[in-house]
C-alpha positions in Angstrom: 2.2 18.6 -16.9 0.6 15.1 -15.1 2.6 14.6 -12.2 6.4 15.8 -10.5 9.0 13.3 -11.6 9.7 10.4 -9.8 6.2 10.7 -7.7 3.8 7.4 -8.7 1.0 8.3 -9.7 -2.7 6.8 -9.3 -4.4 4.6 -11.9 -6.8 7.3 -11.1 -4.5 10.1 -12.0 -6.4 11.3 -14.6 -10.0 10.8 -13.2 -8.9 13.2 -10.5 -7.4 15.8 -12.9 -10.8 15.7 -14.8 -12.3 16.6 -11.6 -10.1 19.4 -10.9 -8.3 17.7 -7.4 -5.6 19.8 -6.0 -2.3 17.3 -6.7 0.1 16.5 -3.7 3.0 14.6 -3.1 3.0 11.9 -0.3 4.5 9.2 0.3 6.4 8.9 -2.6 2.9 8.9 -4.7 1.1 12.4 -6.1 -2.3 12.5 -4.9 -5.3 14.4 -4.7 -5.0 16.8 -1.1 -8.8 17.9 -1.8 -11.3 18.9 -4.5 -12.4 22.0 -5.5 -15.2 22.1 -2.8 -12.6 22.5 -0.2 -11.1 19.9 2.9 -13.8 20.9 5.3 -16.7 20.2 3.2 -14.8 17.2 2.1 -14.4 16.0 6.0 -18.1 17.0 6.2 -19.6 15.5 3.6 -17.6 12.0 5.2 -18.8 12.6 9.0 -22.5 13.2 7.4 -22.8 11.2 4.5 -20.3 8.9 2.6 -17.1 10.4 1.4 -14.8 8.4 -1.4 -10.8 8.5 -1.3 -8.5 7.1 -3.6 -5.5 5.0 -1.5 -3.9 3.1 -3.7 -0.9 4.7 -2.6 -1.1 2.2 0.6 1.1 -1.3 -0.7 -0.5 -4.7 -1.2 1.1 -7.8 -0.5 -0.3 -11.0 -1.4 0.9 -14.4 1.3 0.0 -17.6 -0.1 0.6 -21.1 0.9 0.9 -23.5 4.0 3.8 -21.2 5.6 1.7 -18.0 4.9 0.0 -18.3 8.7 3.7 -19.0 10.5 4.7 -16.4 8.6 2.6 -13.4 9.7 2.5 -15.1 13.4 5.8 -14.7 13.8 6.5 -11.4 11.3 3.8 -9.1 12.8 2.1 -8.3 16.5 -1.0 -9.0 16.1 -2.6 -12.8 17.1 -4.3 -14.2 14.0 -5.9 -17.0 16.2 -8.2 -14.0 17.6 -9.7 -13.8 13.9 -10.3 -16.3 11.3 -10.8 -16.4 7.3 -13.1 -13.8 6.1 -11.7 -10.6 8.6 -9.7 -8.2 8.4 -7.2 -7.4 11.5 -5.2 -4.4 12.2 -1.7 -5.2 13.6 1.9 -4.1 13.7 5.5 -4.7 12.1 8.0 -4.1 15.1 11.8 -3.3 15.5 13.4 -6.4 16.6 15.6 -4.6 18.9 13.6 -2.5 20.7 10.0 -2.5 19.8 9.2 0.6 17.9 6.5 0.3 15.3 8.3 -0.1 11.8 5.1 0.0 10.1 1.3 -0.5 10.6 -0.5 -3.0 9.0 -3.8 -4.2 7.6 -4.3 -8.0 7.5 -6.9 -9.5 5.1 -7.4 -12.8 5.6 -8.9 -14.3 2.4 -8.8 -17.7 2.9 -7.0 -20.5 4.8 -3.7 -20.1 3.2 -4.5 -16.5 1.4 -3.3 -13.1 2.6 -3.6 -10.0 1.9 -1.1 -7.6 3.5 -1.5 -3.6 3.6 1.6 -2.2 4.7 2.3 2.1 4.1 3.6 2.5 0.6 6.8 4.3 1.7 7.8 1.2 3.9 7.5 -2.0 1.8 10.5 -2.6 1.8 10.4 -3.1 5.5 7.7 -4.8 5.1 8.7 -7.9 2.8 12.1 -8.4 4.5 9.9 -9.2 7.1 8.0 -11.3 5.4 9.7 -13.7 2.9 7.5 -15.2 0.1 5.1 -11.9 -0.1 4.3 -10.8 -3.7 4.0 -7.2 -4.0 1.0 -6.9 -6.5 0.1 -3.2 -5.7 0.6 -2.0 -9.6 -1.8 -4.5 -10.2 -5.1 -2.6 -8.2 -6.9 0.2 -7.6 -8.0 0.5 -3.7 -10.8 3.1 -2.8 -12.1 3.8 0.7 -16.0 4.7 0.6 -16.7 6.3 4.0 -19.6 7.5 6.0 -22.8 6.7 7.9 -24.8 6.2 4.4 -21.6 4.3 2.8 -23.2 0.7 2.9 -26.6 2.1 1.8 -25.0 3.9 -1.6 -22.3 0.5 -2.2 -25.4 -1.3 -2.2 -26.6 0.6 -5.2 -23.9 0.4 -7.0 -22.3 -3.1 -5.6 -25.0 -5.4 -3.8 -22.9 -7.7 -2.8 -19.8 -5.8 -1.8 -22.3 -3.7 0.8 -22.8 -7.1 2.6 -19.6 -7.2 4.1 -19.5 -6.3 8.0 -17.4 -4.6 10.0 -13.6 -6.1 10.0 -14.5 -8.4 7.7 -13.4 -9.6 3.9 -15.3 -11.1 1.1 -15.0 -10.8 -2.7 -17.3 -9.0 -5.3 -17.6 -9.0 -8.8 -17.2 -5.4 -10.7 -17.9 -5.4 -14.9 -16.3 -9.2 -15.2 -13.5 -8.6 -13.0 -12.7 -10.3 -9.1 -12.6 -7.7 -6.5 -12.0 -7.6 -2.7 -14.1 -5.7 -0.5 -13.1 -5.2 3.6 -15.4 -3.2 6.2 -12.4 -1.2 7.5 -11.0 2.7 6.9 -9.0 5.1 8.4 -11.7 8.3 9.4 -13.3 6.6 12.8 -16.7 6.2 10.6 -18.4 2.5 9.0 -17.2 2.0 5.8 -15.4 -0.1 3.2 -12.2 -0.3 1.4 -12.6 -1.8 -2.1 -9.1 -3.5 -4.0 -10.7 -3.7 -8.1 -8.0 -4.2 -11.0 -7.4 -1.1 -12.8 -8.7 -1.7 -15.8 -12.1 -0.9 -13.7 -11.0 1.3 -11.4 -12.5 4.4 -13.5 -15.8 3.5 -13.9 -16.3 2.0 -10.0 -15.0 4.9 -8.9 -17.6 7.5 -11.1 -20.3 5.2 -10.7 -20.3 5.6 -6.6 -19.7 9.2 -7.6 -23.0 9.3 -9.6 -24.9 6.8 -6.5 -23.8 10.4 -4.6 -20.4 9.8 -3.1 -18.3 13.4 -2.3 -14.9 12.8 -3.8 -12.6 13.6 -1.1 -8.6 13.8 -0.7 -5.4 13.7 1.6 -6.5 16.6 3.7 -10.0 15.4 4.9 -8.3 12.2 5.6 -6.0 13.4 7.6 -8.8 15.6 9.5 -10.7 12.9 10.2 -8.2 10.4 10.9 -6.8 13.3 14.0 -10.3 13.9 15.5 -10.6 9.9 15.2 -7.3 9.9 17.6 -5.9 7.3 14.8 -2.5 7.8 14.6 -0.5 8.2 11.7 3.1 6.1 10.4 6.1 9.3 11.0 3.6 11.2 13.4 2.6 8.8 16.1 4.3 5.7 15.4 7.8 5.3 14.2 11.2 5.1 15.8 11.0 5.2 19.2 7.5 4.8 19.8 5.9 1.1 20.7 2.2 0.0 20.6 2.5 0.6 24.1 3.7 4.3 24.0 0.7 4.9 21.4 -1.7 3.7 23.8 -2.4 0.1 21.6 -1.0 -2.6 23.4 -4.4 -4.3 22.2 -2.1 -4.4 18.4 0.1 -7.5 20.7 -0.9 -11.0 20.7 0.9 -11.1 24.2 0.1 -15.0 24.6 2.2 -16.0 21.1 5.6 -17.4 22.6 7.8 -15.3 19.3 7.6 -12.3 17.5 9.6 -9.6 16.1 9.6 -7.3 19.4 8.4 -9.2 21.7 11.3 -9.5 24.1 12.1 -5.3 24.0 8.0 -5.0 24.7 7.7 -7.0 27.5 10.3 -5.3 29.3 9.0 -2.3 28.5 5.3 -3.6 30.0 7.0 -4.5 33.0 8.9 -1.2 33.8 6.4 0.6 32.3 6.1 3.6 29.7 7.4 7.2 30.9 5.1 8.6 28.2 1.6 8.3 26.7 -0.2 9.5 23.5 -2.6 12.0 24.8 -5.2 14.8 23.2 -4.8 18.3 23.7 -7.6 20.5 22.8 -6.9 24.0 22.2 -9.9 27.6 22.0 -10.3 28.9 18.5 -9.9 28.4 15.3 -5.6 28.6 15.0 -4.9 25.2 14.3 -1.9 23.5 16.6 0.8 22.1 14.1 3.4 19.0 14.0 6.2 20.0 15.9 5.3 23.0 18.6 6.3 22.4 21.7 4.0 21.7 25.0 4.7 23.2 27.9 3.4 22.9 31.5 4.2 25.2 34.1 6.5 26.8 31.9 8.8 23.8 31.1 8.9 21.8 28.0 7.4 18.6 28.0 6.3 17.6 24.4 6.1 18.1 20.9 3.1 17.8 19.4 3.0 15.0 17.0 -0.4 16.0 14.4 -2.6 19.1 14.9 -5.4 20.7 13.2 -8.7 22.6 13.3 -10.9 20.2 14.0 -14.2 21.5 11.6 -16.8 18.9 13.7 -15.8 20.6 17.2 -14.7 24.0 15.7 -11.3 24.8 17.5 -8.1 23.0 17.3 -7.3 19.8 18.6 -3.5 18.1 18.9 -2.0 15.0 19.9 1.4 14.2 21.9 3.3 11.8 23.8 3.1 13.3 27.2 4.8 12.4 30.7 2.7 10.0 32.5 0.9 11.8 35.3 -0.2 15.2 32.9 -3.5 13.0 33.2 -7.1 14.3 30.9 -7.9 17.8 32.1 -4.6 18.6 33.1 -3.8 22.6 31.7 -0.4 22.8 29.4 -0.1 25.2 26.4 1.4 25.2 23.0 4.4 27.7 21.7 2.5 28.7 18.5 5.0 30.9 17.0 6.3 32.4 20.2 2.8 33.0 21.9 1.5 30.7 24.5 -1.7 29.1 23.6 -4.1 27.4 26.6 -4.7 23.6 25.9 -7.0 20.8 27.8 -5.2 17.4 28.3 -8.5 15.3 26.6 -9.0 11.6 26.4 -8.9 9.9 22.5 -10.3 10.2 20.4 -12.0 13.5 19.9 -14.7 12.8 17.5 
């Protein structure tokens, strides 16, 4: 059997299956959740030397033409003028009513009337009502995230001129005859680059930074890494009812553009300000804290925790949660894990 039904599945499907991957579902898409070597060695291998994920379950939108700049000024929070063609920009797609994040968002900016838009999978729809004229040409690509402090020396022995690219910024390579895009940006709080190549090459870019010495890694390192990065994640710490402000990224809002979608709920929110905060907790041991226990302090329940998880660089668990303003970093609360009170640390973001 290759894949549940109804799940999308990877032009890489079968590269991972050869490789004996551990299949998940996730956002609508089955994916590999790790490798046979295991998440930790996986998020390891990634914090120590370069780590390669398969996420072409993310959407891509292309944005041409002379409205295309309007377009995304207007549809998303983020300020374009701060950047220019040739960068990347992370911003957000907000709830015109009050705010919330509706979907975060990777901008490439290609060139002066070319955009690439990265939107979560699951909510493209949300995404191109937002933004008429988008062509959705993820079926089209493969994207791959290469990750870790030795990621741009192994690209460049496999892709010289897709290692050139710096941080947050775009530039096109050539892979076997085909156009590709490369971007220095990812999702694990390490350097790295995320690489959009038609899938008729997907396979052999992918085995060939394999071979350079690249650890194959899936869902569940990502998702490690990503928490001890204190990135938050669409459903978990952005989503209804939370705004870039609540999720401690009111950097995400070009506050000087005169319109977008949000802006009115968010500066009335600025002004009165937030009641809550995403904060870190840090808990002793190994027992991972999970999505969904509640936080107490003083005996009262203040929280939920939104993303936990043994954290395998600091070796005990490590949360996060929107917490009353005021529980301020080194504040003492605990977690009900299962009906037994654990100790945890209010700690500053990220952890790693």
């Amino acid at each position: 059997m290759t894949g549940q039904p109804d799940l999308l599945l990877s032009p890489l499907d079968q590269v991972h299956r050869d490789a004996k991957a551990r299949m998940a579902p996730f956002g609508g898409w089955e994916m590999p959740l790790n490798y046979p070597a295991g998440t930790i060695s996986e998020h390891m291998a990634c914090r120590g030397e370069a780590a390669l994920f398969d996420v072409s379950h993310l959407g891509t939108l292309e944005l041409r033409g002379a409205a295309a700049f309007g377009q995304l000024q207007t549809g998303l929070s983020n300020d374009l003028r701060r950047i220019s063609p040739g960068r990347a920009q992370y911003t957000h797609l907000l709830d015109q009513a009050d705010g919330s994040v509706l979907d975060d968002i990777i901008v490439w900016w290609l060139a002066d009337e070319s955009f690439m838009v990265l939107p979560n999978a699951a909510n493209n729809t949300d995404v191109l009502g937002a933004l008429p004229g988008c062509v959705d040409v993820a079926a089209e690509r493969t994207l791959l995230a290469l990750q870790g402090p030795r990621a741009r020396t192994l690209l460049g022995t496999v892709a010289p001129d897709a290692a050139e690219v710096g941080r947050f910024r775009v530039s096109t390579f050539d892979w076997e005859g085909s156009p590709a895009l490369v971007a220095g940006t990812g999702y694990t709080g390490e350097r790295g680059f995320e690489l959009s190549v038609p899938n008729g090459v997907a396979a052999s870019l992918w085995q060939a930074l394999v071979a350079a010495g690249a650890d194959p890694a899936g869902l569940g390192a990502r998702d490690t890494l990503r928490l001890e990065a204190g990135l938050p994640l669409h459903g978990h710490e952005l989503g209804p009812g939370i705004t870039p402000l609540h999720a401690g990224l009111g950097w995400v809002v070009g506050w000087e553009k005169e319109s977008f979608r949000g802006r009115e709920a968010l500066v009335k929110l600025r002004e009165r300000g937030a009641a809550r905060t995403l904060r870190g907790l840090s808990t002793p041991g190994r027992r991972p804290p999970r999505e969904g226990q509640a936080v107490l302090h003083e005996g009262t329940q203040v929280a939920v925790v939104t993303s936990g998880n043994f954290s395998p660089c600091l070796g005990h668990g490590i949360a996060m949660a929107f917490l009353p303003i005021g529980l301020d970093v080194g504040s003492s609360v605990a977690l009900d894990q299962r009906g037994t009170e654990v100790p945890a640390t209010v700690t500053d973001l990220p952890f790693v």
